[in-house]
C-alpha positions as CSV (number, residue, x, y, z in Angstrom):
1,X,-15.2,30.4,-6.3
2,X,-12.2,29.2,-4.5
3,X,-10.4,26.0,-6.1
4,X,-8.7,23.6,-4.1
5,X,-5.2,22.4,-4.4
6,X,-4.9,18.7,-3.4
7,X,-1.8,17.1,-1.6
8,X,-0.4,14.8,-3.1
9,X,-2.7,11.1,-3.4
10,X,-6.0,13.0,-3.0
11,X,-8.0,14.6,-6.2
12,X,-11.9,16.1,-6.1
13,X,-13.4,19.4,-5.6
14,X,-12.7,19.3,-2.0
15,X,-9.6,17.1,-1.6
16,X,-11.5,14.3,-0.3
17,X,-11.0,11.2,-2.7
18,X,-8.2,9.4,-2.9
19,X,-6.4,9.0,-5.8
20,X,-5.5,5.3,-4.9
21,X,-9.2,4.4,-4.2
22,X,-10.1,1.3,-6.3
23,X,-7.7,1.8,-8.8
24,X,-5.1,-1.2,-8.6
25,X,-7.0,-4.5,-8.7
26,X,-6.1,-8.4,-7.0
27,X,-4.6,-7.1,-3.8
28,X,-1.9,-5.2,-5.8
29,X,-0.9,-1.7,-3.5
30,X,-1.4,1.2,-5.6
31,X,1.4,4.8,-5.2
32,X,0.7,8.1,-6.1
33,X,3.9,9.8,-8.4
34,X,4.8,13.3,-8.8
35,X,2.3,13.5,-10.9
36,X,-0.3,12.7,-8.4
37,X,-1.1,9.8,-11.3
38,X,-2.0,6.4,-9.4
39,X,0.8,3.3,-10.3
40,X,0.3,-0.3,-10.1
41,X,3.7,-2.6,-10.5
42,X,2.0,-6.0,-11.1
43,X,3.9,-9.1,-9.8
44,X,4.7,-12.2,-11.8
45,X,1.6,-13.4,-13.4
46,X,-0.6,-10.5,-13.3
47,X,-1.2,-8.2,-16.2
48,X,-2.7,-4.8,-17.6
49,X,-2.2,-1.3,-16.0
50,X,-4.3,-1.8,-12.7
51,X,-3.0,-5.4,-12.7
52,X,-6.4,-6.3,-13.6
53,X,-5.7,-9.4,-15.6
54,X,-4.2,-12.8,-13.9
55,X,-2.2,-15.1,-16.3
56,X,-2.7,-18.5,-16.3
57,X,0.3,-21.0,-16.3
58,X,0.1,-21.8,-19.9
59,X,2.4,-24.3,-21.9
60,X,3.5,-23.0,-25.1
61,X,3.9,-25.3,-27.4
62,X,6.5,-25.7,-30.4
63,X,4.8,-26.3,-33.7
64,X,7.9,-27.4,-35.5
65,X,8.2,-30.9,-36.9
66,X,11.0,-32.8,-36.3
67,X,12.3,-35.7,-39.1
């Protein structure tokens, strides 16, 4: 049986899916490396490897004393 070898950003039996498809999450464009591995870069206040996670704007407070 024949096996295909995919350009890069597509993957499957017959070259059909792309690799991108799905993967990066809250609008965030998704590229292809060497590899033909998908890669997110997450702006400023989104997290996790397919920028799947928003930060909220959070405070962080000091819980030193001061006398």
């Amino acid at each position: 049986m024949p096996a295909c070898r995919c350009p890069n950003g597509f993957t499957g039996a017959n070259c059909w899916k792309r690799v991108c498809d799905g993967y990066c999450k809250n609008g965030v464009p998704c590229t292809v490396n060497s590899g033909n591995q998908p890669n997110c870069r997450c702006p400023d206040g989104i997290d996790g490897e397919r920028c799947q996670y928003r930060r909220e704007n959070t405070v962080q407070l000091s819980l030193s004393v001061c006398v």
